[in-house]
N, C-alpha and C positions, 0 to 999 in steps of 0.2 A: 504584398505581391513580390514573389522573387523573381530575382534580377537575372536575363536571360546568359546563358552558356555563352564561351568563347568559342568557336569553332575551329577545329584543329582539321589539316586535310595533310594527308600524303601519300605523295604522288612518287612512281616510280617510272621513269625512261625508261624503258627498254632497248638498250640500244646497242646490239650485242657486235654480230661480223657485219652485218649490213652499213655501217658506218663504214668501212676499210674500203670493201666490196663495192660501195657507191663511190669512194674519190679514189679508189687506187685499182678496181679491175679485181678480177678473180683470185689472183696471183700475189693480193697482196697480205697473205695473213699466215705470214713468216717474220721470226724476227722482230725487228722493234716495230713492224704494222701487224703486230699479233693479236695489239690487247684487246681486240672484239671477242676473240676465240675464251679470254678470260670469264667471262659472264654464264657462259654456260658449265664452263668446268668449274667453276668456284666461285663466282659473284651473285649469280642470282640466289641459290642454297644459300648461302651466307648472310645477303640482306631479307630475305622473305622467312627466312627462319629466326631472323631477329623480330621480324614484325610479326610472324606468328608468336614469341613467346612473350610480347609484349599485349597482345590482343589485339593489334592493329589491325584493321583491312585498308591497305592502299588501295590506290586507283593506278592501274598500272597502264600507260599510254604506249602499244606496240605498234610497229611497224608490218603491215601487210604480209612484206618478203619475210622478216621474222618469225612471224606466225606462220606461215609456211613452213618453214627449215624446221623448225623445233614444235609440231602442234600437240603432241603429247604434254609436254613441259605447259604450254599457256592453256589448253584445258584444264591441267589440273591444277596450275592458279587459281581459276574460275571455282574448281570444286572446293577448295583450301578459303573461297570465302573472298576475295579479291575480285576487287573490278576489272574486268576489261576494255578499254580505249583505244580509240584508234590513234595513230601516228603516224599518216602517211602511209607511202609502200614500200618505200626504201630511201626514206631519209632525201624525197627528194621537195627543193625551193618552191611554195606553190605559184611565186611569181617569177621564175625561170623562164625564159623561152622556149617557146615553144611544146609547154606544160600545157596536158589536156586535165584539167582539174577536175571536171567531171568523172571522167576515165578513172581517173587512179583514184579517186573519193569510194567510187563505186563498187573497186577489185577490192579497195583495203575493208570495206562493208562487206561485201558479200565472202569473203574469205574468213574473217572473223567471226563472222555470224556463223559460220559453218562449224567451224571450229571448237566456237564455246557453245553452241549449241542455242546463242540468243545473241538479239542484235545491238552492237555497240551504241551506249547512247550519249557519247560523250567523246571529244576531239583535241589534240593539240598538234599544232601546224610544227612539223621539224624544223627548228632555229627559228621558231617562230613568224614565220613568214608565211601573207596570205594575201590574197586580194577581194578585192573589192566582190569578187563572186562569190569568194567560199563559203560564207556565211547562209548563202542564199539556198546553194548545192544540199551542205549538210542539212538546211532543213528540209530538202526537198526528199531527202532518204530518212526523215525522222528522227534526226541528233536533237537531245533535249540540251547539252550544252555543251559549250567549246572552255577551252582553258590554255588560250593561247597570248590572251594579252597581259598586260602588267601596269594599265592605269587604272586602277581605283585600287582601294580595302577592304572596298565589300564588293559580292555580286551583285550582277544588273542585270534588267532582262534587254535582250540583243535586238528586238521589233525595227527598231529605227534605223538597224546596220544591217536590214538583210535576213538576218539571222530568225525568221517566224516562230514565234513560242518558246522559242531559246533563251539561255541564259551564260554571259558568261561568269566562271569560276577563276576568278584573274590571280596569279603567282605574282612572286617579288625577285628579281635579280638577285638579292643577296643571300634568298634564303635556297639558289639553287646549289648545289655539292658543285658542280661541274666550274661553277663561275672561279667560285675562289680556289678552287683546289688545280685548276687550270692555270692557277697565278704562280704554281708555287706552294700555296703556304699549307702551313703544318695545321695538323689537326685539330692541334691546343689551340690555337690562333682561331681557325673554322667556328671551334665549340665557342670561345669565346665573342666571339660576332654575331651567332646564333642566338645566344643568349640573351643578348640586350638586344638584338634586336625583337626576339617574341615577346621579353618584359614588355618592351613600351607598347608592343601589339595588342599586348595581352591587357596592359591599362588603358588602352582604347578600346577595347574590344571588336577588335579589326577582325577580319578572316587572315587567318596563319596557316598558307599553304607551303610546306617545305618539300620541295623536290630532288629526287636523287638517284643516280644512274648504279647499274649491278658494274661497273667496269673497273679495269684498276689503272687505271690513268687518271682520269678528269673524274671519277665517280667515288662511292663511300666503300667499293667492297675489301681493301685492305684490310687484313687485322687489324692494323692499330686505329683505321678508321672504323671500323665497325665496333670496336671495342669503346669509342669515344662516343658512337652514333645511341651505343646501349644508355651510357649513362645521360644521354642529352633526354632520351625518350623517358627513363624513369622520373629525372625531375620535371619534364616540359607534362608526364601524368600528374604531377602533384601540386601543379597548380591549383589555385582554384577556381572551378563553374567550368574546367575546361571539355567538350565534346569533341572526339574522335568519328569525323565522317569520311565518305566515300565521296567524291565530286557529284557522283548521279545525286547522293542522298541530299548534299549540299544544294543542288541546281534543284530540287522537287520544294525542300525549304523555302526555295526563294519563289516562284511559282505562285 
């Protein structure tokens, strides 16, 4: 009997002006509160045209208001082979005050849905923050899974949290671009912590979701990070048993 595949998942934020535009006002995407403006001029071309020449399809997690400003561009992700997720409407807390969770679950669904022309079925809460409802909402509009949390290795199904016939696709802190590259550190350093840490993933045969934003701040769209992102993806292919999925395909597996 052979011994089942590793699963590989990645995930892309989309997290373009809408980050600036939500903590700094209209006004602020000038100057060093530019780098939202980055993503669409040169970071998403950049990372999606790596993971097309890699064969990858991510699951790419957008914000409402995003998909609004730019619906051409997340269409034609959608046709390019790429999943589309919801994230919010504009990057906002969904345990904030005063947050109608429902409300803004339901604009970033039905805007989406328009958009790509099918309905999002899959979720990650911005800074990962959610309450005790959302689980319940999302299934109430037919999300087949969320990927918002960071306790377990493998997926699980969500029944007991709310979340009916759901499943989550849970991520790891270390393997997000934003975490460590927010610190500081250099790319060599990033690649190198990626590394060991998918080995030991990959000798457990854990689920390996790595996440990464189109931006050039906290995210991988830099030359020199992209150039580093290329060589992580040819060797993290050349593992062995390793599978390249989509979150939807991952959460239907678990099912």
């Amino acid at each position: 009997m052979s011994k089942p595949t590793v699963p590989v998942v990645v995930t892309v934020n989309l997290q373009g002006k809408t980050v600036e535009r939500t903590q700094l006002g209209e006004d602020a995407l000038f100057g060093r509160a530019s780098y939202g403006k980055y993503a669409y001029a040169v970071g998403c071309e950049r990372l999606f045209g790596l993971l097309d020449r890699h064969g990858i399809k991510s699951t790419v997690f957008v914000p409402g208001a995003e998909a609004e400003a730019n619906p051409a561009y997340i269409a034609a992700l959608a046709g390019r082979g790429h999943e589309i997720a919801a994230h919010g409407w504009a990057m906002e807390e969904m345990d904030a005050a005063g947050i109608d969770e429902r409300a803004l679950l339901g604009r970033t669904h039905r805007a989406l849905s328009r958009i790509v022309g099918r309905a999002p079925r899959g979720f990650r809460a911005p800074h990962g923050r959610l309450t005790e409802r959302t689980l319940g909402h999302l299934a109430d509009l037919g999300y087949r899974y969320d990927s918002s949390f960071q306790d377990d290795d493998h997926p699980y199904r969500l029944d007991a949290d709310g979340g009916r016939g759901m499943v989550e696709v849970p991520h790891a802190e270390i393997l997000i671009d934003a975490t460590l590259y927010g610190q500081r550190q250099t790319h060599d350093r990033v690649m190198r912590m990626w590394r060991e840490e998918i080995e030991a993933m990959h000798r457990e045969r854990c689920l390996i979701t790595l996440t990464l934003h189109p931006r050039s701040d906290y995210g991988s769209a830099r030359a020199s990070r992209i150039a580093a992102l290329d060589r992580l993806l040819s060797w993290l292919r050349d593992l062995p048993r390793i599978s390249f999925l989509t979150c939807e395909e991952m959460a239907d597996r678990t099912i």
